[in-house]
C-alpha positions in Angstrom: 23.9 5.3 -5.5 20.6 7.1 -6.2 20.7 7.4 -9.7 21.7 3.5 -9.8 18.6 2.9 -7.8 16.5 4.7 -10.0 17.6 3.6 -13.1 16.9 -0.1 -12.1 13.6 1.3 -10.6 12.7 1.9 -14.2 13.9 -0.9 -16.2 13.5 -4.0 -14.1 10.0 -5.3 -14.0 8.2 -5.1 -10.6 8.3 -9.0 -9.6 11.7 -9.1 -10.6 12.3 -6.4 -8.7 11.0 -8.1 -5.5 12.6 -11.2 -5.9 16.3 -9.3 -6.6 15.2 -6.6 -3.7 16.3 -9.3 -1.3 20.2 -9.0 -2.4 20.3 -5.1 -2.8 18.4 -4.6 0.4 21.6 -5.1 2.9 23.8 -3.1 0.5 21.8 0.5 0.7 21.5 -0.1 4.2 24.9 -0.4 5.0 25.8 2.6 2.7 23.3 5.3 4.0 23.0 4.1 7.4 22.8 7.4 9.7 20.7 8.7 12.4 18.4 11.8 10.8 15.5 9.3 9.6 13.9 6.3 11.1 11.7 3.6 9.6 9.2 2.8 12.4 8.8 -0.6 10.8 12.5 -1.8 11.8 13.5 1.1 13.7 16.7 1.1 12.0 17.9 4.9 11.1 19.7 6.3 7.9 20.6 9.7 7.0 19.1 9.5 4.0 15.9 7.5 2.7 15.9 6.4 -1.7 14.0 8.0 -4.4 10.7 6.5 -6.0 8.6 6.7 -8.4 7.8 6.4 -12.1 6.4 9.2 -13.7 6.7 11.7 -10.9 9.9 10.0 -8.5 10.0 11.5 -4.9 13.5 12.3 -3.4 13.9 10.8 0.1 11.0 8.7 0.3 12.1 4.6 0.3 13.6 2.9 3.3 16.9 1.1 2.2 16.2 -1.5 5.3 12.6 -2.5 4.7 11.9 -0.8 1.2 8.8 0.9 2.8 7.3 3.7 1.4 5.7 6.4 3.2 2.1 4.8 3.1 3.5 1.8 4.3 4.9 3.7 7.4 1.5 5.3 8.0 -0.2 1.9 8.1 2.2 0.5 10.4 1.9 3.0 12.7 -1.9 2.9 12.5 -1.9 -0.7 13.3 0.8 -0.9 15.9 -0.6 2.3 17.9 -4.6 2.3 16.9 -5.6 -1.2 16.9 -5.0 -4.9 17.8 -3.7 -6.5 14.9 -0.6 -7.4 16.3 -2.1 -9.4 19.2 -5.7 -10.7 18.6 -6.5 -14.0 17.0 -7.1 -13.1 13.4 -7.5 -14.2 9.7 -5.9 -11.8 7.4 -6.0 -11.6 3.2 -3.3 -9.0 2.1 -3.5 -8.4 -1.5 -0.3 -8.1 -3.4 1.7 -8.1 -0.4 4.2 -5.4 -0.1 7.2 -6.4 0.6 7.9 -4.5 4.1 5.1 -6.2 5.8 5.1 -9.9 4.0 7.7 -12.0 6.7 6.7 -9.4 9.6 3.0 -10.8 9.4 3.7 -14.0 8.5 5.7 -14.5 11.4 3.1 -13.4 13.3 1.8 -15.9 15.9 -1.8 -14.6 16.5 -2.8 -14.1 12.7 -3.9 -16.8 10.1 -2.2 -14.9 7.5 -3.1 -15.6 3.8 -2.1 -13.4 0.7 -3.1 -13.0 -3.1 -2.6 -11.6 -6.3 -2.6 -12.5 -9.6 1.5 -12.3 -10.6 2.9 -11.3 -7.6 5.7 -13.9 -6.3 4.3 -13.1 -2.8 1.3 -14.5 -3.3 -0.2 -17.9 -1.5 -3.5 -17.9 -4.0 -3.3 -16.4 -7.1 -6.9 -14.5 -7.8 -9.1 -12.4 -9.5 -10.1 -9.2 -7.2 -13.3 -9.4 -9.0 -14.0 -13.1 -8.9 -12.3 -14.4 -5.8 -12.0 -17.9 -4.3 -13.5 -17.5 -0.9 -16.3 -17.8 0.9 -18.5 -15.0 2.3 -17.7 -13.2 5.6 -14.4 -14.9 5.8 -11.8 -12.6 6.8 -11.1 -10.5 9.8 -9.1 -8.1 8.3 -8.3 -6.9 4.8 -4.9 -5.5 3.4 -6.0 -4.0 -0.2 -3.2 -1.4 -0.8 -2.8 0.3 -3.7 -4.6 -2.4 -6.3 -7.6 -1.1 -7.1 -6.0 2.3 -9.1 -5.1 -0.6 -11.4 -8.7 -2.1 -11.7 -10.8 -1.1 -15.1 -14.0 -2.7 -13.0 -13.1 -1.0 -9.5 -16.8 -1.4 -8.6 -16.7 -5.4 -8.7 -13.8 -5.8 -7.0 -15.1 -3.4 -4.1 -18.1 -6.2 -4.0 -15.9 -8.9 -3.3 -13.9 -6.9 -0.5 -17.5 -6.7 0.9 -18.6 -10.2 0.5 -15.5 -12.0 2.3 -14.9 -9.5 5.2 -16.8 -10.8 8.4 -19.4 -8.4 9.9 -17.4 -6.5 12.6 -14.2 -6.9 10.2 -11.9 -4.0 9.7 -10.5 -3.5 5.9 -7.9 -0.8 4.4 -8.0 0.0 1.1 -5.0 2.6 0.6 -4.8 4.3 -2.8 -3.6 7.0 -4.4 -5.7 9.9 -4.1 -5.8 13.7 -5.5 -7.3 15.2 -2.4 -7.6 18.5 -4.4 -10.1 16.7 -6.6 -13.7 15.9 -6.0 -14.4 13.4 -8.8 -13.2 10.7 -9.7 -11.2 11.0 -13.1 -11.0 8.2 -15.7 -10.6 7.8 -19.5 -10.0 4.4 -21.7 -10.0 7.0 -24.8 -6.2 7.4 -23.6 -4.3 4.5 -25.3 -0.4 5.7 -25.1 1.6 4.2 -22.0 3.4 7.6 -21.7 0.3 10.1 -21.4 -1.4 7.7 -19.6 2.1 7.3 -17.4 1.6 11.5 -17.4 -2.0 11.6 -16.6 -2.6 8.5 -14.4 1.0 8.4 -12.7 1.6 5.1 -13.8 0.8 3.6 -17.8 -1.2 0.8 -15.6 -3.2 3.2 -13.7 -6.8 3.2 -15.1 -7.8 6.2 -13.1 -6.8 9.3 -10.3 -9.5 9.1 -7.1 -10.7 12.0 -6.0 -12.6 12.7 -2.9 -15.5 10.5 -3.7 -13.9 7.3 -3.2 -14.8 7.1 0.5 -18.1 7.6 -0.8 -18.2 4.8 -3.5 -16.6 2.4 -0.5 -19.9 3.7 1.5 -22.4 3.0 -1.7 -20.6 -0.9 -1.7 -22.3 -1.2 2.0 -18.7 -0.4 4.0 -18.8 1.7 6.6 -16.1 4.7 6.4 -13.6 6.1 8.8 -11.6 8.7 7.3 -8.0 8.7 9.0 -5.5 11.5 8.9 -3.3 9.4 11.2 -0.2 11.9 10.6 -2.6 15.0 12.4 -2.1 12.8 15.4 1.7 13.1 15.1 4.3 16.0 15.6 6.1 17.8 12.7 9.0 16.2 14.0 7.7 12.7 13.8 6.5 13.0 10.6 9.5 14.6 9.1 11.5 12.0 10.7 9.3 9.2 9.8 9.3 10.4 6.0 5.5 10.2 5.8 3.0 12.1 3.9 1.2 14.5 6.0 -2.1 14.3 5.4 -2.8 11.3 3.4 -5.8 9.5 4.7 -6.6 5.8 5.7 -9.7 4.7 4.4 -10.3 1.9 7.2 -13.4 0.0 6.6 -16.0 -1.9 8.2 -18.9 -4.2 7.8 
């Protein structure tokens, strides 16, 4: 059943993959049901989680009830335990909304919950990150997860995050980071999809953040809180949570 998941993994395209992830969904879950791991988001338990990933898969890492991965998990926990997202009036923009959180929020009854992308089937506005439709100091809270690694112009996009979040706002701007590496690394010199696939993790991946992102996030205006939410957690937890122990939230403020 693993392989099979991973071969589609590889050959379906990824809004395809959403929209089919709907029927498949029930099946893993009934197949690998169990009690050693436990996806906080639905607190329904398995024995074993799915493999992801393209270049580099993961064993153990994608929950066959909600397809979360493990920074989905983290975030969840962060906003359920850390702050009041789940029970004060607010207005939300989630870009390229992932699938485990998408009917969860929008079944929320205290948010005003919009989303956007530009070919996700999520999406209620389809946008630009770098030229967006909405007005200045709009949003409460902003959901930017794992986009801008796919940004050649992260810088303007970052601008635009800054413009539409209200002062006092709270933004989260997950990515994938090398926390072994200081700088930044990027190069457009590297045309082929499968070095770049080697390099960057993904062929679409225009570079691999390094430590200085929080600092970049500063130089836009944000103010940045560094969260290693899994240091608050046990061993146990986290094992049983499937998370990654020490990747940090970058949760931002204006």
């Amino acid at each position: 059943m693993k392989k099979l998941f991973k071969f589609f993994l590889n050959l379906i395209p990824r809004p395809f993959l959403i929209r089919i992830s709907y029927f498949v969904k029930p099946v893993f879950s009934l197949f690998l049901r169990g009690s050693r791991y436990t996806d906080p988001i639905d607190n329904k338990s398995f024995r074993t989680f799915l493999p992801y990933g393209y270049e580099y898969p993961r064993d153990n890492v994608l929950s066959p009830g909600t397809l979360s991965l493990e920074r989905h998990r983290l975030l969840w926990l962060y906003l359920k335990n850390e702050t009041d997202f789940f029970s004060s009036a607010k207005k939300v923009l989630h870009f390229a909304p992932e699938q485990a959180f998408y009917k969860r929020f929008r079944k929320q009854q205290n948010l005003e919950y919009i989303t956007t992308d530009l070919n996700s089937p999520l999406a209620d506005v389809k946008a630009d990150i770098c030229d967006l439709p909405f007005k200045d100091d709009e949003f409460d809270v902003i959901l930017c997860n794992h986009v801008l690694e796919h940004i050649p112009d992260d810088t303007k996009a970052m601008r635009e995050l800054y413009r539409i979040l209200k002062p006092g706002g709270m933004g989260i701007f997950q990515i994938p980071q090398d926390l072994n590496r200081e700088v930044t690394f990027e190069d457009d010199t590297i045309t082929d999809p499968a070095e770049r696939a080697k390099i960057f993790g993904q062929y679409d991946h225009v570079r691999v953040y390094g430590r200085d992102y929080f600092d970049k996030l500063r130089s836009i205006g944000f103010q940045v809180n560094e969260i290693d939410y899994s240091a608050t957690l046990s061993e146990e937890k986290i094992d049983q949570y499937r998370l990654a122990k020490g990747e940090i939230l970058p949760v931002c403020s204006k």
